[in-house]
N, C-alpha and C positions, 0 to 999 in steps of 0.2 A: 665517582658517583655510583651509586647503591640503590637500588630498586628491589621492592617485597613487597607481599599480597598479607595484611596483619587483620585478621578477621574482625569484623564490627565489634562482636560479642567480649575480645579481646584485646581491642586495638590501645586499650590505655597499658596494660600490662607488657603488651611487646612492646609501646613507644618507651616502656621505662625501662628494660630490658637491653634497647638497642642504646638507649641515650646512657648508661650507665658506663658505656665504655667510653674510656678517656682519648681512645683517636676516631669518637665520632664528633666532627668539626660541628656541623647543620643536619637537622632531620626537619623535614618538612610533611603535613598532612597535601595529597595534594587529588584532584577529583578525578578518581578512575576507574572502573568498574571492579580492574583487579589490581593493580599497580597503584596500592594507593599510601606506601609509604616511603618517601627519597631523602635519602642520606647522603651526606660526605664520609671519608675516612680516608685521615691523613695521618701516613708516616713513615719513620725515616728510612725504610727500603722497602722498595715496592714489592718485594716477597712476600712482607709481613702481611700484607693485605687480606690471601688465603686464609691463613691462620686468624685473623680477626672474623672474616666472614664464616667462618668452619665455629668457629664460638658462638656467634650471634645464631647461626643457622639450629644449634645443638639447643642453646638456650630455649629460644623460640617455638621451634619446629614449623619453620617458614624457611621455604627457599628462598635463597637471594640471589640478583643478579647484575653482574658486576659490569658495569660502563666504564671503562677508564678512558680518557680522551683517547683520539688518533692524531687527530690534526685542535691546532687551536687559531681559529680566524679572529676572535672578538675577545679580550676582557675588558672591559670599561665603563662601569655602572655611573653616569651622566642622566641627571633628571632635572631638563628646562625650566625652570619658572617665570611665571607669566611675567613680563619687565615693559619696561628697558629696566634695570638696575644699575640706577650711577651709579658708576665708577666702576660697573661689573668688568668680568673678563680681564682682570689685573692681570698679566705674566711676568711671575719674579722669579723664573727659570735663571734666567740668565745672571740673580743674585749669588754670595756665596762666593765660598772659598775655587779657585782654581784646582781641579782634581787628576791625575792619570788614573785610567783602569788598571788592576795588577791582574796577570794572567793568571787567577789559582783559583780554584775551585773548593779549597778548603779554609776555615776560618781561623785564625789564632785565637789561643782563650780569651783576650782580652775584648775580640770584634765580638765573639760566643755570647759573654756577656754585657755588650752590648747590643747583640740581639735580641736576649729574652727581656732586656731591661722595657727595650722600645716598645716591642709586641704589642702590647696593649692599646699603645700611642703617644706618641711627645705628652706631658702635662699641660696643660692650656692654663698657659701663666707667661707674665712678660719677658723670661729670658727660662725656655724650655731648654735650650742644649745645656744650659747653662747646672741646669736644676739634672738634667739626666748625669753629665761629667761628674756634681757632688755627690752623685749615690752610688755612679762607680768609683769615686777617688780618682777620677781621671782628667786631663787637660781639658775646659770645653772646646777650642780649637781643633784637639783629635777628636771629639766629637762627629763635630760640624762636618770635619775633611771628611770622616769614612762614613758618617751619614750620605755624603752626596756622592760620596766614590761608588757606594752600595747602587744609588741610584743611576749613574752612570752606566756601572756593570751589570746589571738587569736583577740583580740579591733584591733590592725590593722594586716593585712596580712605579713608583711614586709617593709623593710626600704631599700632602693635602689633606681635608676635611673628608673626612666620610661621614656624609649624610644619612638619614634616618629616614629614608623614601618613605615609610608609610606616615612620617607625621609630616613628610610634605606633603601627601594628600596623593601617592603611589601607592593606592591599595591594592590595582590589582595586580597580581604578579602571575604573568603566564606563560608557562612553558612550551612552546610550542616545539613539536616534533615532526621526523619528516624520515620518507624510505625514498630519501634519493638515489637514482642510479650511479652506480660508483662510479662511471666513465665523467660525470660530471659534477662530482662534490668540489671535485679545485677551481670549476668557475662558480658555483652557488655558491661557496663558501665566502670573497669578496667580497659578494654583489651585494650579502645578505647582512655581513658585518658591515657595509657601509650605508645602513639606515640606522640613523642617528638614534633612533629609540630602542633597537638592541644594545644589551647591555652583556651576553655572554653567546659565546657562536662555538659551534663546535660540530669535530664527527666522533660520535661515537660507534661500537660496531652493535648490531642486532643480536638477537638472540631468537633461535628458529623455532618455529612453533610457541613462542610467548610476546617476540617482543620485536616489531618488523623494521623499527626505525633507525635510522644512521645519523640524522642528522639535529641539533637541538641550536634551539635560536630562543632565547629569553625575552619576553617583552614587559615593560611594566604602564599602567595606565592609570590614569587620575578616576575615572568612571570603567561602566563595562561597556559603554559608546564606544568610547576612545581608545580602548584597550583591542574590540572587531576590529573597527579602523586597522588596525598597526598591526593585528593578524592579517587583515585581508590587504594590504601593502606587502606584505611577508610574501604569500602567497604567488601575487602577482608578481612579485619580484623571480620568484623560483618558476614562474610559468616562465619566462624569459628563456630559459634554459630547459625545459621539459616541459611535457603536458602531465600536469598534475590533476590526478582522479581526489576525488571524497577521501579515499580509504585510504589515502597516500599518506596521510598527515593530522594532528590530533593537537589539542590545545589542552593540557592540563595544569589545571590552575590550583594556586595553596589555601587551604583553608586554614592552616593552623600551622605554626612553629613549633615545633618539636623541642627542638634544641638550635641555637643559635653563639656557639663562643668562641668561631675564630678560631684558624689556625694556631695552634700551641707551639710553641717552636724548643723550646726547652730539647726535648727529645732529638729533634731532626740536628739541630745546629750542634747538638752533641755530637751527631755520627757521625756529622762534616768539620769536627773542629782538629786541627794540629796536637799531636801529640808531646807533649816538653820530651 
């Protein structure tokens, strides 16, 4: 995660500047007085990072500043809708082929390409592995196996719907921040990813004299009622553990999407794939 101050007068020419590059994942517009443009940038060694940022900085001529997690307590973007929903809450976990994890950390060409194939997402049609195996000329059974073996072994997070929160009526998206003291981010950190409406929990470090927060807890809300609410839950949740002042903590929310396309994996699952 990537933080820059892109002046009004010029904020459409650096957003197309920063979005030009092909390892910026998400760029988000978001409301801050001076930190008012946030990006991803992913790839496949965390060195290259520099050198992306040292471009985009030259480009620009905006400083940027670099947040890479420390710790990760939440990823799980979950957005309720008003129910009961028969027949909701199906779990077909336990469906599927029987799988072992294999101890390796690197991919053979054929798993390679069946990662960039996925990426995008299964096809949504009545026999999807089926449809992925004919485009790689592959078994759909190896498929399925290393599809859930991936899952198993933590290569992807899960296999499910990814929803569209803002056309479920999740407009608003806010970032909330926080200057916890370090002797207590590993108990704020549970307490905070176990409220069901965070949907990403993390420590990142500060940056002195710009940027005082350690701590980022995401919330998304149907109104801006509901969205307070779930900040001031937040809040309360981390007063549990510290006495939290005004200046401790900030809510910046998005106004615009910049760029939005997903980690790319082409690249990374190259640098991790077996050599013949």
């Amino acid at each position: 995660l990537v933080a820059m101050c892109a002046p009004e007068e010029r904020f459409d020419e650096v957003a197309e500047q920063v979005n030009a590059h092909r390892e910026v994942a998400h760029n988000y517009r978001r409301e801050h007085p001076h930190l008012n443009m946030w990006f991803v940038v992913s790839v496949s060694d965390t060195d290259a990072v520099d050198g992306v940022l040292a471009d985009i900085e030259a480009e620009t001529g905006q400083e940027t500043y670099n947040l890479p997690k420390r710790q990760e307590f939440r990823v799980e973007a979950k957005f309720p809708l008003d129910g009961p929903v028969s027949g909701g809450d199906v779990d077909c976990s336990d469906l599927g082929p029987d799988v072992d994890p294999v101890d390796r950390d690197t991919l053979t060409p054929a798993e390679r390409d069946l990662v960039v194939e996925i990426q995008d997402g299964l096809p949504v049609t009545a026999t999807p592995y089926a449809d992925v195996a004919a485009e790689l000329g592959a078994d759909p059974e190896w498929v399925r196996r290393t599809v859930r073996r991936f899952d198993a072994e933590g290569k992807v997070r899960r296999v499910g719907v990814v929803p569209n929160h803002y056309a479920l009526g999740y407009t608003e998206n806010g970032m909330t921040v926080w200057n916890v003291p370090d002797d207590v981010v590993d108990e704020v950190g549970p307490a905070v990813a176990s409220l069901e409406f965070v949907t990403h929990c993390y420590e990142r470090p500060r940056h002195e004299g710009v940027w005082p927060y350690n701590f980022f807890a995401m919330t998304h809300g149907r109104s801006e009622a509901e969205s307070q609410r779930r900040i001031e839950e937040v809040r309360e949740t981390m007063a549990e553990h510290w006495d939290v002042a005004d200046e401790d903590w900030e809510a910046l929310f998005s106004t615009e999407i910049l760029k939005k396309t997903g980690i790319r994996m082409a690249e990374r699952a190259g640098a991790n794939t077996e050599r013949a």
